[in-house]
C-alpha angles and dihedrals in degrees: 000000000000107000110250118236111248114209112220088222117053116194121230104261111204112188104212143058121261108244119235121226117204110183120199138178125253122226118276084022110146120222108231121217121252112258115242120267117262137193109278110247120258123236149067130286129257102265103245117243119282109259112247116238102246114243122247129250127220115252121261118252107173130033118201117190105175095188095059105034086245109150107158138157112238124251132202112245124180124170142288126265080245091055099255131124123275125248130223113269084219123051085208094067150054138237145194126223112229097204078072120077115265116269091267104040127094106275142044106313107197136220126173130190132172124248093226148307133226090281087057147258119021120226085263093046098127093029091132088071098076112113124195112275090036112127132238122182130183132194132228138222082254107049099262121129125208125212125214128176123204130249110162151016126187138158130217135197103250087229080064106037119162096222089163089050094050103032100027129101126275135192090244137024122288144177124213121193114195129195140160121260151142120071126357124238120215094195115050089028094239153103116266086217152015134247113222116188113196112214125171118210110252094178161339126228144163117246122211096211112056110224110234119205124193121227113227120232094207124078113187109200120262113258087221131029 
């Protein structure tokens, strides 16, 4: 899978419209007069309250995507020296990027996975069918398992990609799976685009059972960079 520019600066993405008030006037109303201008008050303001340092989350180990039959173990994954996003070593697991917030915390919490490789499908080969209402959960290092729901998939052409869309911040926690797609490219090895699936956290619990994932010893080599 190509790895994906990071900008050093990420914009503040706000899902949502801003809502419009138009205020008008009922029969028989009375306009009232203004009232005169007076001297502003002295003083300083009240100080606000100091923020609160957010508490950290476990990481994530496991992501279940029942839609999909995707059941993987997490990797690390950093960046590259160039500046770009890691890939996973296997094509057969996942991994988060732990530049990203953890699944759980406010922001985009990434997780990346390849299509496929020359031995066959990668564990987010069939990524694109995710619809929105489908279910991904991921565990974490504690126990815990957090819920997001699905509201959107698009692709983009990697000569367009919205790197302030996928990596930048958000009001509410998030989790981003990316992926190549598109059309394959026999000469540069490698996918013309990448698959982006949008899911919002619903919900954290406890389980009582731990899900155990297996790591896989073999690491068939990525059909694209």
């Amino acid at each position: 899978m190509a790895a994906i520019a990071l900008l050093a600066g990420l914009l503040t993405i706000v899902g949502g419209t801003v809502g419009l008030t138009r205020l008008t006037g009922h029969p028989g109303d009375v306009a009232r007069p203004l009232a005169k201008p007076s001297p502003a008050p002295h003083g300083s303001f009240a100080a606000p309250p100091l923020a609160r340092a957010a508490q950290k989350v476990p990481r994530p180990v496991a992501l279940t995507i029942p839609a999909i039959g995707v059941h993987s173990p997490l990797e690390r994954l950093g960046r590259t020296p160039q500046g770009g996003l890691q890939v996973p070593v296997s094509t057969t697991v996942a991994g988060w990027y732990t530049g990203s917030p953890r699944p759980g915390e406010i922001g985009s919490s990434i997780i990346a996975g390849h299509i496929d490789s020359t031995q066959g499908p990668g564990v987010f080969f069939r990524l694109r069918l995710l619809r929105p209402g489908d279910r991904v959960y991921v565990r974490r290092s504690d126990g815990t398992l957090v819920v997001f729901r699905v509201y959107a998939e698009r692709m983009y052409p990697k000569s367009g990609f919205p790197t302030e869309r996928v990596y930048g911040p958000t009001p509410d926690a998030e989790l981003h799976l990316v992926s190549c797609g598109g059309v394959f490219d026999q000469a540069t090895g490698s996918y013309q685009s990448n698959v982006v699936v949008y899911a919002a956290q619903i919900s954290v619990h406890r389980s009582r059972h731990h899900h155990h994932t297996r790591q896989h010893g073999h690491h068939p080599r990525a059909r694209h960079s």
